[in-house]
Z-matrix of the N, CA and C atoms (Angstrom, degrees):
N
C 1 1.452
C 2 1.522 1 108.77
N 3 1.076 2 132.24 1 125.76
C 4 1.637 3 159.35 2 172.53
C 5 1.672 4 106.88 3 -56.77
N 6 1.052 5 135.48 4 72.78
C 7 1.780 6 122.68 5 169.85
C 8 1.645 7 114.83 6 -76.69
N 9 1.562 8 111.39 7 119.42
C 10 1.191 9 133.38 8 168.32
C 11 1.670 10 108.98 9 -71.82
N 12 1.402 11 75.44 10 113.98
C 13 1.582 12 91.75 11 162.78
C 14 1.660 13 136.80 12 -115.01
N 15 1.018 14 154.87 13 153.47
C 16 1.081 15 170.91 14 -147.11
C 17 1.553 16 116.23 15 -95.24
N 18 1.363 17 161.88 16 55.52
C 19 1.904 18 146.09 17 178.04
C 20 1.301 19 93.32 18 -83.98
N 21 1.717 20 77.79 19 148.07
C 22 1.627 21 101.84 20 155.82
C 23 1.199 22 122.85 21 -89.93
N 24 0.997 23 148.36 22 106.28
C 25 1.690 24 142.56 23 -160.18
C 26 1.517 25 98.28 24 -97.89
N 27 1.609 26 127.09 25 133.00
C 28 1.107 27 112.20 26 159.54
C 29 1.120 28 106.47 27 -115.82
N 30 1.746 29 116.93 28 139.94
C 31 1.154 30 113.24 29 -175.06
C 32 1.556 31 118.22 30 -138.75
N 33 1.777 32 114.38 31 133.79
C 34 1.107 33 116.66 32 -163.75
C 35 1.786 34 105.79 33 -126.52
N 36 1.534 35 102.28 34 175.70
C 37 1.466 36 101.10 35 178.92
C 38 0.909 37 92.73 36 -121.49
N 39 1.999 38 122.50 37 153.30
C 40 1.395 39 115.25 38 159.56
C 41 1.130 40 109.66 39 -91.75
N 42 1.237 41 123.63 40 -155.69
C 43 1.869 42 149.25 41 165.22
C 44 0.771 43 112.63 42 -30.17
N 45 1.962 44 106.15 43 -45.92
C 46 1.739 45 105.05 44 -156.71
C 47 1.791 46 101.19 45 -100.91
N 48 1.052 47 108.92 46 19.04
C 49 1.663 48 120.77 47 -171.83
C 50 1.489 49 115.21 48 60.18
N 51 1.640 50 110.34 49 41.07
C 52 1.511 51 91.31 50 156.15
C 53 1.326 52 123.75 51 -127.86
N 54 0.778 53 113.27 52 178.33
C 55 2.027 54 118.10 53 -156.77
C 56 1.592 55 89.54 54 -89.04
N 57 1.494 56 97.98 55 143.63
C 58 1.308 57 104.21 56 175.92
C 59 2.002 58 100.65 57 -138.02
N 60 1.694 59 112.77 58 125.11
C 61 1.354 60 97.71 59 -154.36
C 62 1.779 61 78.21 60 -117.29
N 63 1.323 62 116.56 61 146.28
C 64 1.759 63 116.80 62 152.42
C 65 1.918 64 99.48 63 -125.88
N 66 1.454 65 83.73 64 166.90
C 67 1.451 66 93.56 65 157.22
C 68 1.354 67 99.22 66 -118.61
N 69 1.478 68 131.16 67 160.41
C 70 1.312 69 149.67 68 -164.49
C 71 1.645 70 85.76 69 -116.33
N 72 1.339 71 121.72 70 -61.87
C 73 1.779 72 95.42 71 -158.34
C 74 1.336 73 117.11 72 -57.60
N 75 1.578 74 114.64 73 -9.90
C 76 1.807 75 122.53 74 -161.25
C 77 1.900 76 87.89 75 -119.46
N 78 1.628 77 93.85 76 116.65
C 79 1.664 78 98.73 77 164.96
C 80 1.548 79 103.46 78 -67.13
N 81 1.392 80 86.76 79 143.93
C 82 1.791 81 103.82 80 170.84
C 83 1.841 82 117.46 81 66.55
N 84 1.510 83 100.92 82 9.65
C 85 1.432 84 110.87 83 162.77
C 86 1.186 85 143.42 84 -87.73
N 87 1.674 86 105.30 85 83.44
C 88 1.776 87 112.63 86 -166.71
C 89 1.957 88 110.04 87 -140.40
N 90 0.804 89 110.56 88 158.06
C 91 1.467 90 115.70 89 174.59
C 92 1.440 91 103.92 90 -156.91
N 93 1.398 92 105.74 91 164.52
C 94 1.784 93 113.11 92 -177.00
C 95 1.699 94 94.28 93 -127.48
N 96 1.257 95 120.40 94 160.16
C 97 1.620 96 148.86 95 131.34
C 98 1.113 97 143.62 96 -125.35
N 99 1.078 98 112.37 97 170.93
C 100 1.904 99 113.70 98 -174.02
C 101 1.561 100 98.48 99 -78.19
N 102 1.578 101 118.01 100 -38.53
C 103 1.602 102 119.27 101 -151.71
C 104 1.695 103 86.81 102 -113.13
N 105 1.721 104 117.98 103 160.35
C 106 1.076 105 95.70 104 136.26
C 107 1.647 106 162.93 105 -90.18
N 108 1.673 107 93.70 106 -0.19
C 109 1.384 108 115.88 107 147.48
C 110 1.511 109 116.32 108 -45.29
N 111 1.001 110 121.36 109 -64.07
C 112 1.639 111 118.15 110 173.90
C 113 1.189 112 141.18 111 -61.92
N 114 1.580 113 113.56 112 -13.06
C 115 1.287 114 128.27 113 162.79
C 116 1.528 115 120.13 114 -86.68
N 117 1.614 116 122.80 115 -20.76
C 118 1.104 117 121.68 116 177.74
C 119 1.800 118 107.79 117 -87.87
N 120 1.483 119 110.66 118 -17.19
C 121 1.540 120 106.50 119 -176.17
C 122 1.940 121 91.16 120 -86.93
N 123 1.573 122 126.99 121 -17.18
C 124 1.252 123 126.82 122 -167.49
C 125 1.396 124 91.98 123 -59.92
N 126 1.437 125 95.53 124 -64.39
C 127 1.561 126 107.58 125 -156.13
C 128 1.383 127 124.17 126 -63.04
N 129 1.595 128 111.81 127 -18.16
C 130 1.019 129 114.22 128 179.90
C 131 1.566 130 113.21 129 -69.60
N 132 1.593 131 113.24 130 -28.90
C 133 1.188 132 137.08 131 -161.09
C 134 2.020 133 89.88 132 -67.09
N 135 1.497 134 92.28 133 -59.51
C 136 1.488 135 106.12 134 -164.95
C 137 1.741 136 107.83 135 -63.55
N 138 1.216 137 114.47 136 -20.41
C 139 1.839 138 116.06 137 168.19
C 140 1.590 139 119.80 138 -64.02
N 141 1.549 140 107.34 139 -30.98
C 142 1.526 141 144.79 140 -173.51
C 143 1.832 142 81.81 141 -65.16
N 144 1.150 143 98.02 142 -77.16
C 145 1.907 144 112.70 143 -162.74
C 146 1.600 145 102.13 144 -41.57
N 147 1.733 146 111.49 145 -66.23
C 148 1.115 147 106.09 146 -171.19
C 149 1.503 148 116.20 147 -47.99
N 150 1.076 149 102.72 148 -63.37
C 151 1.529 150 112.74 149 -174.77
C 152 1.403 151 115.33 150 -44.98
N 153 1.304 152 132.84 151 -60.50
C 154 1.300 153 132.55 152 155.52
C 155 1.721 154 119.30 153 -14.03
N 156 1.638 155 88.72 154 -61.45
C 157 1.597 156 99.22 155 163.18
C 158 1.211 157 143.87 156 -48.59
N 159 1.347 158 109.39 157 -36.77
C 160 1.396 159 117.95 158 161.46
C 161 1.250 160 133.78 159 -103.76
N 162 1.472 161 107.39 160 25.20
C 163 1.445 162 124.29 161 157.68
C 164 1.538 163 117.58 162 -104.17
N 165 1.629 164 87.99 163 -9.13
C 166 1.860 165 92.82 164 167.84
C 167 1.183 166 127.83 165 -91.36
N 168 1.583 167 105.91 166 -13.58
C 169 1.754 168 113.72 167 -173.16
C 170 1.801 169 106.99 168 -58.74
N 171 1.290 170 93.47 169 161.38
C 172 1.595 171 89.56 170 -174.26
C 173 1.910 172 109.12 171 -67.70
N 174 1.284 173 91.92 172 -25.94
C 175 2.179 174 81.36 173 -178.34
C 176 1.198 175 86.69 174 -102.79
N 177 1.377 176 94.51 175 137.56
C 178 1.671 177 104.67 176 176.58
C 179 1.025 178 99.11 177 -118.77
N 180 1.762 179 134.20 178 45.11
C 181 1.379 180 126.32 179 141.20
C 182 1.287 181 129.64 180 -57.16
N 183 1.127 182 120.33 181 161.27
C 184 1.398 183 133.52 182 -176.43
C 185 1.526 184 129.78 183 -132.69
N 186 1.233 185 107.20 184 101.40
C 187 1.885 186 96.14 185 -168.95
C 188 1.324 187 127.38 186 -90.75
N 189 2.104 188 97.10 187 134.98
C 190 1.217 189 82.99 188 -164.18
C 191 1.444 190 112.43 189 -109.55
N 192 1.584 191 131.86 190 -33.48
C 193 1.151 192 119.00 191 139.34
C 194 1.486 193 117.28 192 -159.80
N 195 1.408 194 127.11 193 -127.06
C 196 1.515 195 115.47 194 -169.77
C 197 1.547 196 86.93 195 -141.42
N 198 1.769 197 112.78 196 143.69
C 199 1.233 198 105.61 197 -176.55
C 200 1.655 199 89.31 198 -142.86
N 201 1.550 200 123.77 199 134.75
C 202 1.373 201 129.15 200 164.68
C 203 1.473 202 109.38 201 -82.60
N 204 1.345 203 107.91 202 130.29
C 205 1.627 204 128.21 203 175.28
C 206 1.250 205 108.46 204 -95.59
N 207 1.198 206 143.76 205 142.48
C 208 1.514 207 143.92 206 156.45
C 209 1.494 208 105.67 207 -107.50
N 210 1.412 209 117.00 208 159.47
C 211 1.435 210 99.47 209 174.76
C 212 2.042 211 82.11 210 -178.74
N 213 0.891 212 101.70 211 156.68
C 214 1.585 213 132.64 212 -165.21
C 215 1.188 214 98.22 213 -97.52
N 216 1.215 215 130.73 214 125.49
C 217 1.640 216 133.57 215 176.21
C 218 1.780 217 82.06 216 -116.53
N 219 1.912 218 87.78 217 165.33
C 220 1.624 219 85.51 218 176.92
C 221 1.555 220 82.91 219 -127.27
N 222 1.256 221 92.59 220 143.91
C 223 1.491 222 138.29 221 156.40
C 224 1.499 223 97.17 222 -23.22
């Protein structure tokens, strides 16, 4: 089964007018194009890669977040 997920892509142009897209939640997730049609089919490509990627690393943990416990020790 396929789970749809959600990125934020931010995407900018430089100087030379081309689109430059990352995702922020995925380290090292960025691609460029000339169009912005072509940078949104890039990036989609490049979300594909990462992710793939980090279902290949050897720990296939997954984090989900941080939770504070309190708890009463006795004396």
């Amino acid at each position: 089964m396929n789970e749809e997920n959600d990125f934020t892509v931010l995407i900018e142009q430089d100087e030379d007018g081309v689109y430059v897209a990352k995702v922020s939640e995925i380290d090292g997730c960025y691609t460029q194009g000339r169009t912005f049609e072509e940078v949104l089919t890039r990036i989609k490509e490049a979300i594909e890669v990462c992710l793939e990627a980090d279902r290949e690393r050897i720990n296939p943990m997954k984090f989900i977040g941080i939770q504070k416990v309190q708890l009463k020790c006795p004396n």
